[in-house]
C-alpha positions as CSV (number, residue, x, y, z in Angstrom):
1,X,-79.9,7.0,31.3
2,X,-83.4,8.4,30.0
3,X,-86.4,6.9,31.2
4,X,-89.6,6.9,29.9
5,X,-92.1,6.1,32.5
6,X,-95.7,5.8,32.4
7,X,-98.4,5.5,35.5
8,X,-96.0,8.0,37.3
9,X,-98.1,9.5,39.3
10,X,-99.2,6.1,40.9
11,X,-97.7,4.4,44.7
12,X,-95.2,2.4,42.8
13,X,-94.7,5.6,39.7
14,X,-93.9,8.0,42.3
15,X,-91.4,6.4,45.1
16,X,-90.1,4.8,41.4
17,X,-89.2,8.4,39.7
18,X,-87.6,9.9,42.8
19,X,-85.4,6.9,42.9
20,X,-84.3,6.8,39.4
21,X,-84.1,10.5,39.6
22,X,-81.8,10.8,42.8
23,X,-79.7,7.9,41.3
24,X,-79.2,10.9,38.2
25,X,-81.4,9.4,35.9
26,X,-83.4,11.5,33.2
27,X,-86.6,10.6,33.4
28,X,-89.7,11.5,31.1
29,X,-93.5,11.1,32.0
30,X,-95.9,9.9,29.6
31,X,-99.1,11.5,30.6
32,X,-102.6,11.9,29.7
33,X,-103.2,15.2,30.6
34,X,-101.4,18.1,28.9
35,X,-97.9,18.6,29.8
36,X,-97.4,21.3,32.5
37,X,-94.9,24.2,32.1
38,X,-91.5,23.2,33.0
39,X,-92.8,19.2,33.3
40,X,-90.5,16.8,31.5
41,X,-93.6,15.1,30.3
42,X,-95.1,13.9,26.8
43,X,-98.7,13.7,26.1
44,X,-100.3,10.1,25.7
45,X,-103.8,8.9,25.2
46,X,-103.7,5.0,25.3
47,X,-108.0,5.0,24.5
48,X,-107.4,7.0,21.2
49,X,-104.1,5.3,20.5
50,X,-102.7,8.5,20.4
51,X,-99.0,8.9,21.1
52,X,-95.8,10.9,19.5
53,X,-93.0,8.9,19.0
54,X,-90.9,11.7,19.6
55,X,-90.8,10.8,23.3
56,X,-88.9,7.9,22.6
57,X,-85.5,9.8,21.0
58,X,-82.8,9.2,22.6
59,X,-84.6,6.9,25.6
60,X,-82.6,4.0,26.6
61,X,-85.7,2.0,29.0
62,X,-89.6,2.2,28.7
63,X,-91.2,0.9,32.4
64,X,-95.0,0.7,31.8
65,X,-97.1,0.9,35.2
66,X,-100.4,2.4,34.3
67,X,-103.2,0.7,34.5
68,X,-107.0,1.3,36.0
69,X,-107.3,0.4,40.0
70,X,-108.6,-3.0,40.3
71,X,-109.2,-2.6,44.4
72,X,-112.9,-1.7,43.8
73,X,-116.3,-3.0,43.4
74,X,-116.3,-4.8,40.0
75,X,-119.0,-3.4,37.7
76,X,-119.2,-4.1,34.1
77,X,-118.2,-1.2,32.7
78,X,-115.1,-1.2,35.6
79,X,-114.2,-4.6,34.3
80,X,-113.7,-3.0,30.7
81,X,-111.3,0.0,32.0
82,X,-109.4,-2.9,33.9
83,X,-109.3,-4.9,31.1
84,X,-108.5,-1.8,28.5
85,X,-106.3,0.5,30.5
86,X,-104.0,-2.4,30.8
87,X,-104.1,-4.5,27.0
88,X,-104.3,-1.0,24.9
89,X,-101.9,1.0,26.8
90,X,-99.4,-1.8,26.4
91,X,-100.1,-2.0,22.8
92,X,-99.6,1.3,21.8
93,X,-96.5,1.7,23.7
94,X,-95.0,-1.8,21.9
95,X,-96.1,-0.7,18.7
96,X,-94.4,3.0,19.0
97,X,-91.3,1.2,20.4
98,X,-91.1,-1.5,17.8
99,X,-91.6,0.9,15.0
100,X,-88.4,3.2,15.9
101,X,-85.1,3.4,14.0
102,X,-83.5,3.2,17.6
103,X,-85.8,1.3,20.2
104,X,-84.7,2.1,23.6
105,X,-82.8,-1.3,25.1
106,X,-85.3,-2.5,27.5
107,X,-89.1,-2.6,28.0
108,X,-90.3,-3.0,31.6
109,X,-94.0,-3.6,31.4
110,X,-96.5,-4.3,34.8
111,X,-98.4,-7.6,35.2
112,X,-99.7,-9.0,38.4
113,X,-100.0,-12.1,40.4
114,X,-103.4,-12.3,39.6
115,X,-102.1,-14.4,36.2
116,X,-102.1,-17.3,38.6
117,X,-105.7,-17.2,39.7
118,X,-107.1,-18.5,43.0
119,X,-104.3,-21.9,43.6
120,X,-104.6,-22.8,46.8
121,X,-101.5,-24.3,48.6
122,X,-99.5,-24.8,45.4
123,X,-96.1,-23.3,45.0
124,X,-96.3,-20.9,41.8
125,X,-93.0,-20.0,40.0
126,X,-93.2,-17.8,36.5
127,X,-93.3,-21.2,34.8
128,X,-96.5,-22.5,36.4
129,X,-99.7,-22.1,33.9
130,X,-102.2,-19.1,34.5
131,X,-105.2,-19.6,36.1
132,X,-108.9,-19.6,35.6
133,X,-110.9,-16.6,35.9
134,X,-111.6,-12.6,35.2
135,X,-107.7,-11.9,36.2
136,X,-105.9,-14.2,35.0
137,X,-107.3,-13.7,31.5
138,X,-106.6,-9.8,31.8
139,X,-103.1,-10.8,32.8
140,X,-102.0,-13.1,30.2
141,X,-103.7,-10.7,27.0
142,X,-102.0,-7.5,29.3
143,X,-98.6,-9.5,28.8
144,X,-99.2,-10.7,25.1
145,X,-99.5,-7.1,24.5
146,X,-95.9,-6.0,24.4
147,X,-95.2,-8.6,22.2
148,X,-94.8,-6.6,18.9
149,X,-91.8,-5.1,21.3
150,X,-90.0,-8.0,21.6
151,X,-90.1,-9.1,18.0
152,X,-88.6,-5.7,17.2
153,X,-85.6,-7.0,19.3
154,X,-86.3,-4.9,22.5
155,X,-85.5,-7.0,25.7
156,X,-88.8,-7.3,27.0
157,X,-89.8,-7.6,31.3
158,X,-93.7,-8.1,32.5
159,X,-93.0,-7.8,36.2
160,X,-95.5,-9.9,37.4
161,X,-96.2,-8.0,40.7
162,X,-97.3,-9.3,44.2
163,X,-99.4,-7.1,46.9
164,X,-97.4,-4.4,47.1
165,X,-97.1,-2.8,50.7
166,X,-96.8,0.8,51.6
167,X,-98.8,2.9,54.1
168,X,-98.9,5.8,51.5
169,X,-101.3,3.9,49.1
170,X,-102.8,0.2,47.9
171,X,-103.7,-2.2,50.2
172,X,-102.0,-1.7,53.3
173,X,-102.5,1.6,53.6
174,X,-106.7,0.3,53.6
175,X,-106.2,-2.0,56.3
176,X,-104.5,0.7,58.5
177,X,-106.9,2.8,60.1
178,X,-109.2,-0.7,61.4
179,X,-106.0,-2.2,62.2
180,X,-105.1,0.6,64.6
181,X,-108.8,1.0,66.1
182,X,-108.3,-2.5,67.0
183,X,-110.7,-4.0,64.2
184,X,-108.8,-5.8,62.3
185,X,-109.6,-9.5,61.4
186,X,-108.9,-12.3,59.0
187,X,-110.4,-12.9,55.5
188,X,-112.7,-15.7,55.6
189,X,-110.5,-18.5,56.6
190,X,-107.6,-17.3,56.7
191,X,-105.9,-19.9,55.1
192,X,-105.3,-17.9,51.4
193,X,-101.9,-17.2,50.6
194,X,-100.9,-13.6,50.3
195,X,-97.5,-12.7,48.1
196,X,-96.8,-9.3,49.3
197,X,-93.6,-7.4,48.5
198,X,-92.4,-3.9,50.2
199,X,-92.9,-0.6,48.2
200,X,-88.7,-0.8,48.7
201,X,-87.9,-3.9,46.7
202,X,-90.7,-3.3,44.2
203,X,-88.6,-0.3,43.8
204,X,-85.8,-2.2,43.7
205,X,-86.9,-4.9,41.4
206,X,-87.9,-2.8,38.7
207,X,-84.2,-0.6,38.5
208,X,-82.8,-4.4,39.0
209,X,-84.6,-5.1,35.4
210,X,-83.8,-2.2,33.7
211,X,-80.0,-2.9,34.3
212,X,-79.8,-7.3,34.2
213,X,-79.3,-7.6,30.4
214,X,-80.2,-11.2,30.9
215,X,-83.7,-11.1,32.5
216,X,-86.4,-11.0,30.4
217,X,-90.0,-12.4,30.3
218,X,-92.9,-13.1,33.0
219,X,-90.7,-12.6,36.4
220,X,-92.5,-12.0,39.9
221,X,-92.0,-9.6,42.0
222,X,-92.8,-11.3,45.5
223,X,-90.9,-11.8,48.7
224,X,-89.8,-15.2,48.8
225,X,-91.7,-16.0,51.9
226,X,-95.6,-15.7,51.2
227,X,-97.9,-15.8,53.8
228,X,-101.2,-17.0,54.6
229,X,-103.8,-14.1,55.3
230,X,-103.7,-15.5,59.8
231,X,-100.1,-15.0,59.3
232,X,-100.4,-11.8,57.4
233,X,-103.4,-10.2,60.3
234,X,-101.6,-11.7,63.4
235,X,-98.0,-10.1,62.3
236,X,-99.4,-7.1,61.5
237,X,-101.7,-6.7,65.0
238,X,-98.4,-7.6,66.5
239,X,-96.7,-4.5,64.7
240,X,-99.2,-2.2,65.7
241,X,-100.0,-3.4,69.2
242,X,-103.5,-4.2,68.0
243,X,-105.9,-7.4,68.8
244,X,-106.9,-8.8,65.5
245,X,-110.0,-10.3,66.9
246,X,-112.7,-9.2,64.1
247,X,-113.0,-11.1,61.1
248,X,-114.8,-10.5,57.8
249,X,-116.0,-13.9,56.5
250,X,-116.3,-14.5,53.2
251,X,-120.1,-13.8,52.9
252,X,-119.8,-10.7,54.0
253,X,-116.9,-9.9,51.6
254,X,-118.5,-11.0,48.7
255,X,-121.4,-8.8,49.5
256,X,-119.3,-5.7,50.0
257,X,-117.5,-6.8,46.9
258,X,-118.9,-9.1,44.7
259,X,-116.5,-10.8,42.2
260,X,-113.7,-9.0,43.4
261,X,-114.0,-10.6,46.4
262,X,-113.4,-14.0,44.9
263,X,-111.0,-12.9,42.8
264,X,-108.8,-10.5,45.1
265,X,-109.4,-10.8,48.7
266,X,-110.2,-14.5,48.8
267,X,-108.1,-16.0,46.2
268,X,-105.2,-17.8,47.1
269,X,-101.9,-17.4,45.3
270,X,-98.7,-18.7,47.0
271,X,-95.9,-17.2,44.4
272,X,-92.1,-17.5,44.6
273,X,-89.5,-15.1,43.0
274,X,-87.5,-17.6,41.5
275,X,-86.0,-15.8,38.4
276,X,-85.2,-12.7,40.5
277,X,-83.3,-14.1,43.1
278,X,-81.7,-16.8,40.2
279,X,-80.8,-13.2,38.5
280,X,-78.8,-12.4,41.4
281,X,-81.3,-9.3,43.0
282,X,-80.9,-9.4,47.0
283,X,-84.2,-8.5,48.5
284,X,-83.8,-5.8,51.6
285,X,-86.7,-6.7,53.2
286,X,-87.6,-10.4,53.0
287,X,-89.5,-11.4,55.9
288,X,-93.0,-9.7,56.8
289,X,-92.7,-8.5,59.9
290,X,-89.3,-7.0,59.3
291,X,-91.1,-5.3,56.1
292,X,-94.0,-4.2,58.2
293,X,-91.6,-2.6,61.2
294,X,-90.0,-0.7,58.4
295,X,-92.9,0.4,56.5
296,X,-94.7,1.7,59.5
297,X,-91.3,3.2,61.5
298,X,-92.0,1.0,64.5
């Protein structure tokens, strides 16, 4: 099967393109730079809405990843990349795809979590209603914008994707290095819910979509157990061997962090996978600390 696969480059874009490639899938980059000699790459510019449909001959699945890093300090002007990397990449791809003679079968397009907003305790499935706030807006116009695809008749995916763990990149791989000096600590209270996933099954989940002819729509990419952020510190201490006696409260995060903090670090969003596991997809690593053991080869 050819692939086209944007954000390629990124945690989940790269262990994602050696996958599909070692299971002998073509797979083509769509990238912003010019194509290096050799590269099996087209040339995109999602700002300019500048792409060549000629990427798409003969490609049987689009997944759609890029997207600005939202793990930072939130200016203004980093709130507009966030917002724009995601909403006008996603256009142009939908639009390209819905105007071809032959449409490749299957758009896989990112979301996030974050469409849920900060929920507290409640159980979240891909029915629940989005949430208030900077996210959860981004989210919902980010999946609205592959919609042109999906009235050209292309089965249509927004992977809706939890904290995804991996010591190479993201989250996790942030926490590491106070973790193992034995300064680790909860956020605020503790009490937020965290819906992480393994680099593995995010993996997993997205070749799952390409090839279940029946799954389409929001569906989230989560382990089924989410845990709260005293769960999430104390397994991973427990991992490494480290005390997890240092906390951050949420003062101090919100000055390091500002609306992010709120939004990101703070929030909590207790999400269960209900239409993958309904569409059959068997998760390898389902339990944190089992995740967390395999992730950091202890």
């Amino acid at each position: 099967m050819e692939i086209v696969v944007t954000g390629a480059s990124g945690l989940i874009g790269s262990a994602l393109t050696a996958s599909l490639t070692a299971s002998g899938h073509g797979v083509i980059r769509l990238v912003r730079r010019p194509p290096q000699a050799g590269e099996k790459a087209m040339r995109w510019d999602p700002v300019s809405r500048s792409l060549d449909a000629t990427a798409f001959d003969g490609v049987e699945a689009v997944i759609h990843l890029a997207g600005e890093n939202i793990a930072e300090r939130w200016t203004a002007a980093k709130k507009v990349n966030i917002r724009d990397s995601r909403i006008n990449g996603t256009q142009v791809l939908a639009e390209a795809i819905a105007h071809l003679a032959s449409p490749p079968k299957v758009l896989v397009s990112a979301s996030a979590i974050g469409y849920y907003g900060d929920r507290g305790e409640e159980l979240l499935s891909e029915e629940s209603a989005p949430g208030q706030g900077f996210l959860p807006e981004v989210c919902r116009s980010w999946e609205a914008a592959t919609e042109t695809a999906r009235q050209a008749g292309v089965r249509t995916v927004q992977l809706r994707f939890g904290i995804v763990l991996s010591p190479a990149g993201g989250a996790l791989a942030k926490m590491l290095p106070p973790f193992r000096l034995g300064l680790g600590g909860v956020l605020g209270n503790g009490r937020q819910y965290m819906s992480w996933v393994a680099l593995d099954d995010t993996v997993g989940a997205i070749e799952h979509a390409i090839s279940m002819a029946d799954l389409q729509g929001p569906t989230n990419v989560v382990a089924p157990q989410a845990v709260t952020n005293y769960e999430f510190t104390k397994t991973l201490g427990r991992v490494l061997g480290r005390p997890t006696a240092i906390p951050l409260p949420a003062f101090a995060a919100r000055l390091l962090f500002g609306e992010m903090a709120d939004e990101l670090l703070l929030a909590s969003t207790r999400v269960q996978p209900a239409k993958l596991l309904a569409s059959g997809y068997r998760f390898r690593y389902p339990e944190l600390a089992g995740a967390l053991q395999h992730l950091l080869a202890r």
